[in-house]
C-alpha positions in Angstrom: -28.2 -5.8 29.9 -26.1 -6.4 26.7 -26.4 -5.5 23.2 -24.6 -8.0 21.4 -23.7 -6.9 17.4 -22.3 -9.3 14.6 -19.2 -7.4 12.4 -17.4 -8.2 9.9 -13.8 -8.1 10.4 -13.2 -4.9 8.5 -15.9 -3.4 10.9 -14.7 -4.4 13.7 -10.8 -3.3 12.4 -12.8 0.2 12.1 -14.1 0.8 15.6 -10.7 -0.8 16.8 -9.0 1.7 15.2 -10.8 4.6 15.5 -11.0 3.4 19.0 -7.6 3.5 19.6 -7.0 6.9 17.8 -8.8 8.7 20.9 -7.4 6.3 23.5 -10.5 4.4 24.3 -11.2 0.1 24.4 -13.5 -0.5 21.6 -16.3 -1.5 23.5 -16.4 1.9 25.8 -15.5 3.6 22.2 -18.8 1.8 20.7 -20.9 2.7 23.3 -20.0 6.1 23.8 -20.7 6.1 19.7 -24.1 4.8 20.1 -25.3 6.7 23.0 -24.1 9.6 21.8 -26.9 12.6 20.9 -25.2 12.9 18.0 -24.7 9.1 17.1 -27.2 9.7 14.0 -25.1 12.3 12.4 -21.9 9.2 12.2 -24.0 7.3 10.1 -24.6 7.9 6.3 -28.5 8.4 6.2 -28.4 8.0 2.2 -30.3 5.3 1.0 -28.4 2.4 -0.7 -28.7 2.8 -4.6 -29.8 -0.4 -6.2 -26.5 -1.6 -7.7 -25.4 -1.7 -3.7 -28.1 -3.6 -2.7 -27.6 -6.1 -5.6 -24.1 -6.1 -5.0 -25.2 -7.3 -1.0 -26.8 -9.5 -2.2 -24.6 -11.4 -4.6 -21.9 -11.0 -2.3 -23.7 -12.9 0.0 -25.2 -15.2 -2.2 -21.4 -15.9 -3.3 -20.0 -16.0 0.6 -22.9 -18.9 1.4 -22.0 -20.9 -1.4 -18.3 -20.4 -0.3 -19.4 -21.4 3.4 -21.0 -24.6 1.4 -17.6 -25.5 -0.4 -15.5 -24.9 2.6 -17.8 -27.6 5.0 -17.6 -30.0 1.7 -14.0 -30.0 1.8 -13.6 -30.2 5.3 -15.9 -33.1 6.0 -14.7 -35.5 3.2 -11.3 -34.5 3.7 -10.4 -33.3 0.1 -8.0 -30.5 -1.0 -8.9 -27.2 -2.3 -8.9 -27.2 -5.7 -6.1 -25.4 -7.1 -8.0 -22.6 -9.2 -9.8 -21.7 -5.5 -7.6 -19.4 -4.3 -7.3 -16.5 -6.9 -11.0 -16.8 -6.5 -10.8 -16.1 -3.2 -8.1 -13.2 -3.5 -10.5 -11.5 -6.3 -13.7 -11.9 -3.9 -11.4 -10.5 -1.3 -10.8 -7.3 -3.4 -14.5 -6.7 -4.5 -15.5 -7.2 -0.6 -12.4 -4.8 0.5 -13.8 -1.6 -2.1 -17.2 -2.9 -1.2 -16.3 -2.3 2.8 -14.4 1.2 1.7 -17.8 2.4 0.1 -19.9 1.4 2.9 -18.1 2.4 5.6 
């Protein structure tokens, strides 16, 4: 049987490295993490305040809107537009201390 998960890269860059900081491939790390007894204790059991859950959700309003851009571009051919990517680097930043809080 399989269990198959879908990560963001900063997740999977976590469970890589803490994977690697005991020695272990990430996917005997991951499930020696989940099958753990005390696998419920690794995860923060607080609930999500309401600013995080709005800030989900605009962040992935904004990343399928992004997705929406990107296909334009690539199907008609056209460059980026030029004011794009320090967009992208500040939507970069919020997702990065977004990632820090959450995991």
């Amino acid at each position: 049987m399989q269990l198959k998960l879908n990560l963001t890269a900063t997740e999977y860059e976590c469970i890589v490295r803490r994977a690697k900081t005991v020695g272990m491939r990430p996917t005997h790390y991951s499930r020696a993490v989940v099958l753990s007894k005390n696998a419920a204790h690794t995860v923060d059991r607080q609930a999500p305040s309401n600013a995080d859950r709005l800030n989900y959700h605009a962040l992935s309003r904004l990343g399928n809107n992004l997705n929406q851009i990107m296909r334009h571009l690539h199907q008609t051919g056209e460059p980026a537009p030029a004011d794009l990517e320090p967009l992208l680097a500040n939507i970069r930043e919020i997702i990065n201390r977004a990632a820090r809080k959450w995991l």
